[in-house]
C-alpha positions as CSV (number, residue, x, y, z in Angstrom):
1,X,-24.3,-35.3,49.3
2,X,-24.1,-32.8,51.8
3,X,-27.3,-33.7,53.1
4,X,-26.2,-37.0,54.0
5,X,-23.3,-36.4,55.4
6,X,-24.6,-33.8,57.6
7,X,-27.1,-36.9,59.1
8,X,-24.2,-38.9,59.2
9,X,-22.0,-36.7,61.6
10,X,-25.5,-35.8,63.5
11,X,-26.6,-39.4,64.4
12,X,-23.4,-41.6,63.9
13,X,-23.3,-41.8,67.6
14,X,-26.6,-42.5,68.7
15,X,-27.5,-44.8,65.7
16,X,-31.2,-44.1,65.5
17,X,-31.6,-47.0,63.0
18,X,-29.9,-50.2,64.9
19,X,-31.0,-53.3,64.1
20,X,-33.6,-51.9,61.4
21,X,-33.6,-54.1,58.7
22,X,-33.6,-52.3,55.3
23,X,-34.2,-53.7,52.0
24,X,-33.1,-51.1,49.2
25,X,-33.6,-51.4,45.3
26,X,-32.1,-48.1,44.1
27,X,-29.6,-47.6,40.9
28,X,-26.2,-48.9,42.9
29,X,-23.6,-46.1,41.9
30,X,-21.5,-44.2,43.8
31,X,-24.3,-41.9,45.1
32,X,-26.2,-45.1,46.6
33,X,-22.8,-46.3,47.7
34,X,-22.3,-43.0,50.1
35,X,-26.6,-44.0,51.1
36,X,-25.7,-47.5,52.4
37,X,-22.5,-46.3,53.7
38,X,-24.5,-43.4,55.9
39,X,-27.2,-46.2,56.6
40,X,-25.5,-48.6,57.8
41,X,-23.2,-46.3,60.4
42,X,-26.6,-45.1,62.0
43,X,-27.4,-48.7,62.5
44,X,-28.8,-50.6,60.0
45,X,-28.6,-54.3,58.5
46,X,-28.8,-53.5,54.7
47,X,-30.0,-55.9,51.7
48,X,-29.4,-54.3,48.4
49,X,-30.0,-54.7,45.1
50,X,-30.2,-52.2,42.0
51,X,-33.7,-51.1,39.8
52,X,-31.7,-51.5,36.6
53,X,-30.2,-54.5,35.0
54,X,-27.1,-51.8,33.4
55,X,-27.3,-49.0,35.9
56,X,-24.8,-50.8,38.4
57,X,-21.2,-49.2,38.9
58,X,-19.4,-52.4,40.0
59,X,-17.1,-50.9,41.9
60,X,-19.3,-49.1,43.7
61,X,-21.6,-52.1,44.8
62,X,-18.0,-54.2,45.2
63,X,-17.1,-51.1,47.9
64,X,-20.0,-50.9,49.9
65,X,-20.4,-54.9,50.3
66,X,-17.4,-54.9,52.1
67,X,-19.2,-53.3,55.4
68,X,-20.5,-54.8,58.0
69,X,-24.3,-56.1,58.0
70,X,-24.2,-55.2,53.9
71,X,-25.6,-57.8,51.4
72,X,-25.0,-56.5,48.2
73,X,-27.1,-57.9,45.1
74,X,-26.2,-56.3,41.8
75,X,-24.0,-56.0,39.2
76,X,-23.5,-54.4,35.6
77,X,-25.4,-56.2,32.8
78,X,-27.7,-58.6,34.4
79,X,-30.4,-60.6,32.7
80,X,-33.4,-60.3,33.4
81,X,-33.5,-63.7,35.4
82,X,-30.8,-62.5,37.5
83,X,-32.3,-59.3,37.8
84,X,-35.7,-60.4,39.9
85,X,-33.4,-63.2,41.4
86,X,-31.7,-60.0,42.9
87,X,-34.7,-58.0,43.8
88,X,-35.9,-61.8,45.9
89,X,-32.6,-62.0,47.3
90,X,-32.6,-58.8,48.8
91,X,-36.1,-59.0,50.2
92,X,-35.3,-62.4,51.7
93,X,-33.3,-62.0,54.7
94,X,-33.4,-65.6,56.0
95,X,-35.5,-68.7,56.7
96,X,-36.3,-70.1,60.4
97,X,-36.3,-73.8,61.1
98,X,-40.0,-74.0,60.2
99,X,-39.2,-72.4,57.1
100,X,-40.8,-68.9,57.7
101,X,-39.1,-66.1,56.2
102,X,-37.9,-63.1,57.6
103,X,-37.7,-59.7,55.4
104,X,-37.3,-56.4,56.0
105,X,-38.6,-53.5,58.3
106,X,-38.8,-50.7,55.4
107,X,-38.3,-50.9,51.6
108,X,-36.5,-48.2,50.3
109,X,-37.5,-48.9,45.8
110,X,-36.8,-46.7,43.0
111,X,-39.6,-47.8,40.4
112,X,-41.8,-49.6,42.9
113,X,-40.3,-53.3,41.5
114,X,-38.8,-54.6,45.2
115,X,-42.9,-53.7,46.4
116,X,-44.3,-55.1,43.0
117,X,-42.8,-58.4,43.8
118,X,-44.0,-58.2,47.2
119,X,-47.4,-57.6,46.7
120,X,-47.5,-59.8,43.7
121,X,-46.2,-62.9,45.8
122,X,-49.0,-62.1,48.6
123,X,-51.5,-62.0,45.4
124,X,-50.4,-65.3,43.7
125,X,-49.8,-67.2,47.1
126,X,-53.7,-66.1,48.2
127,X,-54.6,-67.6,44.7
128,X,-52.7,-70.9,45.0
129,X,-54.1,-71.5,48.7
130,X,-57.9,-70.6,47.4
131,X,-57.6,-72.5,43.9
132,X,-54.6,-74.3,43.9
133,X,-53.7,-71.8,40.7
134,X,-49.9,-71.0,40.2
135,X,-48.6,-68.7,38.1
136,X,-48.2,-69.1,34.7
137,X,-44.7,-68.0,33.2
138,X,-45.8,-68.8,29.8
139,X,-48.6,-66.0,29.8
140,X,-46.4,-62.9,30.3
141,X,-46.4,-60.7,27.8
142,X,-42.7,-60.4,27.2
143,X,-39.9,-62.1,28.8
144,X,-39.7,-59.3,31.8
145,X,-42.8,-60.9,32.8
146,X,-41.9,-64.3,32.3
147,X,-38.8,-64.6,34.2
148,X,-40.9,-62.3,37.2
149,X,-43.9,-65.2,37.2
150,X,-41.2,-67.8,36.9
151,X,-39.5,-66.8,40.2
152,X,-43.0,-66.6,41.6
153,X,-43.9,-70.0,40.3
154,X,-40.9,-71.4,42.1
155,X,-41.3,-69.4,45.1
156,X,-44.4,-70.9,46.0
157,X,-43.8,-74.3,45.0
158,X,-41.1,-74.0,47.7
159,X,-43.2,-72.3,50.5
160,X,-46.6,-71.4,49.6
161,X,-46.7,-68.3,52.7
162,X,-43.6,-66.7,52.1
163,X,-44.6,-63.8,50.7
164,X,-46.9,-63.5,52.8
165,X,-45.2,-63.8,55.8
166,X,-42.6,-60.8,54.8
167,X,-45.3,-58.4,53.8
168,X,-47.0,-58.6,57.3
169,X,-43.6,-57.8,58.9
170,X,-43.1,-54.6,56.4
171,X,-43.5,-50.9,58.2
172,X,-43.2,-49.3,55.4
173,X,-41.1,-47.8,52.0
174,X,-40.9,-44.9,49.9
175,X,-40.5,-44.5,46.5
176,X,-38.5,-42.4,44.5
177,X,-39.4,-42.1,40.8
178,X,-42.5,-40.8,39.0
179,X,-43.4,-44.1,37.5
180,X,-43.2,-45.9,40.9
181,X,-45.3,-43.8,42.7
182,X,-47.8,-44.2,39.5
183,X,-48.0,-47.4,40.0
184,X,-48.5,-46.9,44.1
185,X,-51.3,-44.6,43.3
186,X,-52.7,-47.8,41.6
187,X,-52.6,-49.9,44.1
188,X,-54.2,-47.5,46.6
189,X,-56.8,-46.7,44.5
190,X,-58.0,-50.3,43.7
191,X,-57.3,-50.7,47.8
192,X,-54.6,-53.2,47.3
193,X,-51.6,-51.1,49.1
194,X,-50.5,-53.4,51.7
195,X,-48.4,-50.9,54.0
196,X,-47.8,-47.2,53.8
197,X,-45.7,-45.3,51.5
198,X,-43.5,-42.0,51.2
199,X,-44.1,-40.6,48.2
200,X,-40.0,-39.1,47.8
201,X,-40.7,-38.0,44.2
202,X,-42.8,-35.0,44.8
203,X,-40.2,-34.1,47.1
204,X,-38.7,-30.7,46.1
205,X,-35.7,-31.7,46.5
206,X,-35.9,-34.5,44.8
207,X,-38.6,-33.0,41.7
208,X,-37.2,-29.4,41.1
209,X,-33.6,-30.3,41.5
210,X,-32.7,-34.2,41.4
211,X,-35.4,-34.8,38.2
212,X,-34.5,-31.6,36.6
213,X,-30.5,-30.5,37.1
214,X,-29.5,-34.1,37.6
215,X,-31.0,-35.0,34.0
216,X,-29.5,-31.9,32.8
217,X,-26.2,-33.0,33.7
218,X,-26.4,-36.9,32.9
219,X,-28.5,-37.0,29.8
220,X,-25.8,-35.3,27.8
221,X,-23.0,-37.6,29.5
222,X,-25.0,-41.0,28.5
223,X,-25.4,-39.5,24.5
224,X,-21.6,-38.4,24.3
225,X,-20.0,-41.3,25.8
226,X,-22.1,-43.8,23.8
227,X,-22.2,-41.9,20.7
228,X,-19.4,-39.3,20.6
229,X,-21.7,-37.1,18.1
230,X,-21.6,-33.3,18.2
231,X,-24.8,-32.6,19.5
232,X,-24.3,-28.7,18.4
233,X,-26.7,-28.1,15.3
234,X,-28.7,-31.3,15.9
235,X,-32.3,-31.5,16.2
236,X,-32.9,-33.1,19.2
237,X,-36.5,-34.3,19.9
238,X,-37.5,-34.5,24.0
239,X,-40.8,-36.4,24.4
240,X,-42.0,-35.3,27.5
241,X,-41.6,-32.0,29.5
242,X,-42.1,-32.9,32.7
243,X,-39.4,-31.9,35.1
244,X,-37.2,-34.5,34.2
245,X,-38.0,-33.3,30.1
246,X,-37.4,-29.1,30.9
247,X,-33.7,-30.6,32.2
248,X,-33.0,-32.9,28.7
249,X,-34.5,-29.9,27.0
250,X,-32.0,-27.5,28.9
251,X,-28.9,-29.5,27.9
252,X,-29.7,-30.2,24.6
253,X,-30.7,-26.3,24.2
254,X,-27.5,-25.2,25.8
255,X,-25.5,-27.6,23.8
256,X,-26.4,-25.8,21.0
257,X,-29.2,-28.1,19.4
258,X,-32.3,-27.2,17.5
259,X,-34.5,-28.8,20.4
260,X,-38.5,-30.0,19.8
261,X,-40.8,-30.9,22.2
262,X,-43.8,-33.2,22.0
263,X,-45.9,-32.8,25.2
264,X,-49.5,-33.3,25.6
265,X,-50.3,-31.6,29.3
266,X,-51.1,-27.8,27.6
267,X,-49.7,-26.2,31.0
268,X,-46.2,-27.8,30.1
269,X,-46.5,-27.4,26.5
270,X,-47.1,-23.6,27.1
271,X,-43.9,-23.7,29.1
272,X,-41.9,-25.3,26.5
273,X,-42.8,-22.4,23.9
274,X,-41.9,-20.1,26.7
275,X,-38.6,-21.2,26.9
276,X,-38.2,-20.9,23.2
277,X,-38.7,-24.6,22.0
278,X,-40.9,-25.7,19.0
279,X,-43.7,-27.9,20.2
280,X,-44.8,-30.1,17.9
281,X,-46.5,-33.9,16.9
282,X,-43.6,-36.9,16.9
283,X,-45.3,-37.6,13.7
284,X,-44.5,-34.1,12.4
285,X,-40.8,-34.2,13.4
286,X,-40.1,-37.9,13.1
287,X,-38.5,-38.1,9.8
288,X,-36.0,-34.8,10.6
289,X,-34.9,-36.1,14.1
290,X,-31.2,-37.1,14.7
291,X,-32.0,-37.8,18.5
292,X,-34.5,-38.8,20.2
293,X,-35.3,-38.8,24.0
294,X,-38.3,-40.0,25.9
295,X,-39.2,-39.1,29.2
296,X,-42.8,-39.1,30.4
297,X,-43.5,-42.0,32.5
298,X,-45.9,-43.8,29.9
299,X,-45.8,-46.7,27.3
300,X,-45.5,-46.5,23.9
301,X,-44.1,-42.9,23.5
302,X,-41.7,-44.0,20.4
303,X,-43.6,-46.8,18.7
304,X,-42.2,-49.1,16.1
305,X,-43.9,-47.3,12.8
306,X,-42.1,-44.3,14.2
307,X,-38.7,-46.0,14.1
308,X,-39.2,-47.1,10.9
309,X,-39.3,-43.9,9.5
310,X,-36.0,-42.3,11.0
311,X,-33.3,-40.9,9.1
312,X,-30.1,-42.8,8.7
313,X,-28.2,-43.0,12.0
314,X,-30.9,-41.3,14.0
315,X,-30.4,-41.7,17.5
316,X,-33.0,-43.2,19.9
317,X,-32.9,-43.6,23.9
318,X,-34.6,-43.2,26.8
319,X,-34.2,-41.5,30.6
320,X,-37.8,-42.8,31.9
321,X,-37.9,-45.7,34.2
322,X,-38.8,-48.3,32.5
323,X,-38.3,-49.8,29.2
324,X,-41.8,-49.4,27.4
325,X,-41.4,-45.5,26.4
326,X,-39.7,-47.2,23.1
327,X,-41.2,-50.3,21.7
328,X,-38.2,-52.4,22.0
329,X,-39.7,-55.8,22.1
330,X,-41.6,-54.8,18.4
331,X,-38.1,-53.1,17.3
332,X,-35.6,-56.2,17.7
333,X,-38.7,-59.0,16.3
334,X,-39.3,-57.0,12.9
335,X,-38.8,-59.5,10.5
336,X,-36.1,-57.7,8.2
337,X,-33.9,-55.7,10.7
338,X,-29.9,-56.3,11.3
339,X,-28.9,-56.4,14.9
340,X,-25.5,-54.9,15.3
341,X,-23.8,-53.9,19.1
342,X,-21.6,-51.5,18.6
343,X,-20.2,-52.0,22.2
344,X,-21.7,-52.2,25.7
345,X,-25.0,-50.5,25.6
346,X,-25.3,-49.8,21.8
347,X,-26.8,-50.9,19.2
348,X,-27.0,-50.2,15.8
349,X,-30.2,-51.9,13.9
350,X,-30.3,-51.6,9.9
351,X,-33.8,-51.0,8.9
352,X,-35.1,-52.8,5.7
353,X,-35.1,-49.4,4.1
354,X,-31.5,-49.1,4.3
355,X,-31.4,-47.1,6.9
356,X,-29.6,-47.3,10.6
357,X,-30.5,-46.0,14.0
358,X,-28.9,-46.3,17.0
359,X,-30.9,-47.1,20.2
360,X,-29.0,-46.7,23.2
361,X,-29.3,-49.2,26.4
362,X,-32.0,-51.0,24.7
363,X,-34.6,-48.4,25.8
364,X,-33.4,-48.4,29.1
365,X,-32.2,-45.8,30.7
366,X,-29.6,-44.4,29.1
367,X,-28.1,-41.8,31.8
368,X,-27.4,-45.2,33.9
369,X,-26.7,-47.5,31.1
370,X,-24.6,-45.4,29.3
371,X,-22.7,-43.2,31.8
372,X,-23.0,-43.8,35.5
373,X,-26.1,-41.5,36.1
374,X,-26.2,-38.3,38.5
């Protein structure tokens, strides 16, 4: 924060960023709220939406869409409709009267989904103008996907160039999260990168002190707000010890937990030992666990026939990006299970063992969903 005010003071006056339109999709708390603020006084016309359907502070995004040349798309607890009805509405910054669309300058995206959509919409309107092909809501995997080729669907049965049309006008974005730039690498590497990209996350600023103090301090927040358990004593399993997974580690350690690790880079698994935690297998420590955390950027970390063997009341959530480190989808279709929300954000699911476990933000980000992140 006292990086960005420092800019703020330094270039209020000459405004080095007027009439730059700039499309954000970042987590809108307070923190983004002092970014759009600083933004917007250097110059710029601002469209914003948040990367998470919980990790909105309303006030926040209510606060900041009170300035001048701020649109302001977001709020707490979205569906996933509204969520990629946000992330188009922020990208779309008006129609001329030959129904071209204008969008923005530079993309500032936290998980890569405001330049997913983008190049996504170039990809499916290149398809319908070749084949006539549109897509096809009905063939996503899970209903993320079918509400995002939905939208799509729609958006080109309205104007078939759209998409198109903004992309060309795009300087550039960066990106701010391990799993967005994954998928960035991607897209450069198959040659499909449409404009060039800051990679933010490999930063130092933002890897050595943002991934790893800021999850140190949030993590435990998220679990004690939406739990209220005594951590102290606990055995807390951290899947993942990346930089983000040495900072959950750190808390839980210093919290006074029996803390495990399940890593399968041998450099970081050397350095969990180091620090004194017991690296081990999920499938060793699964049935002792009484939390578990997943943070590694991947799918399927914590899959279903894990869950199913959890202890009563075992405590399962997640501080990666997205929402595939946990099989969610697989969790809430068992056949057998009881669904009960404990309030906002947590949910307790009988098992047909008996047993209970709690998954926090339905394997979203819990630091976010659950407290208001860092």
């Amino acid at each position: 924060m006292p990086g960005i005010m420092t800019i703020r003071e330094e270039y209020e006056k000459s405004k080095p960023l007027a009439g730059a339109k700039i499309t954000g999709c970042l987590h809108m708390t307070v923190e983004c709220a002092l970014l759009i603020e600083t933004l917007q006084k250097l110059g710029a016309h601002i469209r914003w939406c948040s990367c998470n359907i919980y990790s909105t502070v309303d006030y926040a995004a209510a606060a900041v869409s009170t300035l001048k040349n701020v649109s302001v798309f977001a709020w707490k607890g979205e569906t996933l409709e509204e969520y990629w009805w946000c992330v188009e509405k922020a990208l779309t910054w008006g129609e001329d009267e030959n129904n071209n669309f204008e969008g923005p300058d530079l993309i500032v995206d936290d998980g890569a989904d405001a330049i997913f959509l983008v190049h996504k919409g170039v990809e499916y309107e290149k398809l319908y103008a070749e084949k006539k092909i549109l897509p096809d809501p009905e063939s996503g995997k899970n209903l993320e996907e079918k509400c995002f080729l939905a939208l799509l669907k729609k958006s080109i049965l309205k104007n078939p160039n759209k998409w198109t049309t903004i992309a060309k006008k795009i300087i550039g974005v960066s990106e701010e999260t391990t799993t967005g730039i994954l998928r960035l690498r991607k897209m450069e590497k198959n040659k499909e990168l449409l404009f060039s990209a800051i990679n933010v996350n490999d930063a130092v600023t933002k890897s050595k002190y943002d991934n790893i103090y800021g999850c140190r301090h949030s993590l435990p927040d998220g679990i004690m707000r939406a739990t209220d358990f005594l951590i102290s004593g606990k055995i807390v399993v951290i899947c993942g010890y990346g930089d983000v997974g040495k900072g959950c580690a750190s808390s839980m350690k210093g919290l006074g937990a029996r803390v495990y690790v399940t890593e399968v880079d041998p450099i970081c698994a050397i350095q969990a030992v180091m620090e004194g935690f017991n690296v081990v297998t999920l499938e060793e420590i699964v049935e002792k666990g009484d939390f578990f955390i997943t943070c590694t950027g991947n799918i399927d970390i914590i899959k279903l026939e894990h869950m199913l063997k959890m202890k009563n009341n075992a405590v399962v959530g997640n501080i990666g990006h997205f929402d595939d480190e946990i099989q969610i989808n697989e969790l809430y279709n068992y056949e057998g299970i009881h669904i009960e929300n404990v309030k906002p954000q947590v949910d307790r699911i009988t098992l047909p063992n008996g047993n209970k476990i709690i998954v926090l933000a339905r394997g979203r980000l819990l630091n976010l969903g659950c407290a208001t992140g860092h």
